[in-house]
N, C-alpha and C positions, 0 to 999 in steps of 0.2 A: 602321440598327440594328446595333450589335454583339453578339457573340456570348452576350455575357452577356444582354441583354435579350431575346434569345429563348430562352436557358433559363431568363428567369424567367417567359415566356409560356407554356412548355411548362408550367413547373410550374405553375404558376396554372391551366393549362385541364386540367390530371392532380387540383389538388386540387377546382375545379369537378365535376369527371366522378364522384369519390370519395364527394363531398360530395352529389350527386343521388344515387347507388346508394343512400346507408343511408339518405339522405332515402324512397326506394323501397321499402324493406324497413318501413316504418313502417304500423301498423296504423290505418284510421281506426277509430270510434269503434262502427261496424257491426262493422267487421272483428273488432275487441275482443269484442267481444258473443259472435261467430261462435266467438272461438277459446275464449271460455269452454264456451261449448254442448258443442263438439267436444271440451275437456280432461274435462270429467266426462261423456261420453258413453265416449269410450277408456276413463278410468278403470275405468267400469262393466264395460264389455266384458274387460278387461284383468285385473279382481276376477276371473269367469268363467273366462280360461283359467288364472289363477292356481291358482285350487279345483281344476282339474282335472291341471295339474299336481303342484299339492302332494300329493292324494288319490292318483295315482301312485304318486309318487315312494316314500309312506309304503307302499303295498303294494309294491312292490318292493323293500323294508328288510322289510319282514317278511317273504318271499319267500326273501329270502337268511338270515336267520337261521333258517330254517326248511328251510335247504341243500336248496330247490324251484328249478327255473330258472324264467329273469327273462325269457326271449326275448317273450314276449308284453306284458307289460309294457311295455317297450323300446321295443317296434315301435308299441305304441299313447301313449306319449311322445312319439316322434318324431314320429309323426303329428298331434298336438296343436301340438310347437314348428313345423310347416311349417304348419299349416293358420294358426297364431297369424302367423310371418312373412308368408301371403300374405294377410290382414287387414290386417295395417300396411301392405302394398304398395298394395292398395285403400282403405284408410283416407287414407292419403296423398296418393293420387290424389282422390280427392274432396273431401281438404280444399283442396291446390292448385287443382286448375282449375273445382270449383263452387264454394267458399266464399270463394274469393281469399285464402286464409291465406298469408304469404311465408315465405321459405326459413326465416329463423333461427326463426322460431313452429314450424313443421313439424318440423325437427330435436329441437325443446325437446318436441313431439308423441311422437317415433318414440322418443327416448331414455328418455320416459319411463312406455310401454306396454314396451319391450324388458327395461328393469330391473324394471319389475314382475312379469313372466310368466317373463323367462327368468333372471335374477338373483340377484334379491331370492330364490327359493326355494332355492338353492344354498346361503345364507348362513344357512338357517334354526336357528335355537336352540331344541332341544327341553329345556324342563325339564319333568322326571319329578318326582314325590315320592316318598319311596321309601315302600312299603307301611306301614312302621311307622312313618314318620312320619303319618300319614293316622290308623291305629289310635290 
């Protein structure tokens, strides 16, 4: 053999090995089923600490226009976003090693309880009407 024909063997068993991993990463048809359960179960769960963020968030805006301190407020935020982080940590755990859900599903999981709760409420758009236009 020369040299070349053992780097096309390498390559060849590099794109076998490539080619089995994503094969690996593939949901069967249970698995499917599993990760829908689990996406509108997070959902669900995720709506929840959303409410309790946003319900924050908005007394803490009234809080300061109301030049009151916000330290409690704050402290019970953060408490929410950690107690929210260590959900996902145990969500994830239970979706990998009892549901068999694989990495890129789990990721598609985590990213999209994380933009719901901690996110998505940052970017929120409040429109007011203003009194007289209501009158």
């Amino acid at each position: 053999m020369t040299a070349s024909e053992n780097e096309l063997l390498q390559m060849q068993e590099e794109t076998n090995r490539i080619v089995s991993e994503i094969q690996s990463q593939k949901l069967d048809e249970a698995g499917a089923t599993r990760f829908i359960y689990a996406l509108f179960i997070l959902c669900g769960i995720s709506m929840i600490f959303e409410s309790f963020v946003r319900s924050y968030r908005a007394k803490k805006k009234e809080k300061k226009r109301a030049g009151e301190k916000t330290g409690d407020l704050t402290k019970k935020l953060l408490i929410v976003y950690g107690v929210h982080l260590l959900f996902v940590v145990l969500f994830c755990l239970i979706c990998a090693y009892i549901l068999g859900i694989t990495g890129p599903y789990l990721w598609t999981l985590c990213l999209i309880t994380v933009f719901m709760v901690e996110i998505s409420p940052l970017f929120a758009l409040n429109l007011k009407l203003n009194k007289k236009e209501k009158e």
